[in-house]
N, C-alpha and C positions, 0 to 999 in steps of 0.2 A: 504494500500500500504506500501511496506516494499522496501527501498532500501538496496541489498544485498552487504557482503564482499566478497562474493562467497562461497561455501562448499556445502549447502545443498537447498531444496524448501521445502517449507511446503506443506500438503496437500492439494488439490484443488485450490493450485495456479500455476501461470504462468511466465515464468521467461521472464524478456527484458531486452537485451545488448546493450547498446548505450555506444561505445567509453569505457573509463575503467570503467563507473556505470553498475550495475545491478540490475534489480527491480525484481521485487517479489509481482504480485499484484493477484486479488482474481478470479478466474474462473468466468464466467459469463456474461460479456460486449464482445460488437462486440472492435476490435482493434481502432479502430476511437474514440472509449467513454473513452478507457484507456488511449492512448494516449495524450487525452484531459485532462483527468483526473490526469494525470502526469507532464501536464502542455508544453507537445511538441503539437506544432501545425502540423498536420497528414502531411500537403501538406511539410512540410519540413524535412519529412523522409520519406525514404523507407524500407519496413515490410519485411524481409526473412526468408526462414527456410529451410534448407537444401537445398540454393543454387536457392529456387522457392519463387520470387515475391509474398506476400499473400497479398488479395485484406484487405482493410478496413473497411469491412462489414463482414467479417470471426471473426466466436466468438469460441476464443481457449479453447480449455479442461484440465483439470487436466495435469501439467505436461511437457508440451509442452514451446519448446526453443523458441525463435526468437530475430535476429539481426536488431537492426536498422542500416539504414544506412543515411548520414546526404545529402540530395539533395544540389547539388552545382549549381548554379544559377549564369549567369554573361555576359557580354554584350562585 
């Protein structure tokens, strides 16, 4: 896992924007395993990519954008 300054991806990775970070991590895990693995817990973000909800079981490919976005929760 690489957190990026922004410019470029490496190959057969995956890029995630959460707020002003961007990661940069390796092709191959469902969204739910990277996420964990980057230390966000799944239930407190939401996965998008061009405007479409992506479930967390969705295992991205070379390449491929996606926004986090941070779930707001409150009573």
């Amino acid at each position: 896992m690489v957190e990026m300054d922004g410019g470029y991806t490496l190959p057969g990775m995956v890029t995630l924007r959460r707020r002003e970070k961007i990661f940069s991590v390796p092709e191959g895990k469902n969204l739910e395993r990277i996420l964990r693995d980057l230390g966000i817990l799944p239930e407190t973000v939401i996965v998008v990519q061009n405007g479409k909800i992506i479930p967390l079981d969705y295992r991205p490919r070379d390449g491929e954008e996606f926004e986090l976005i941070d779930v707001i929760s409150g009573g």
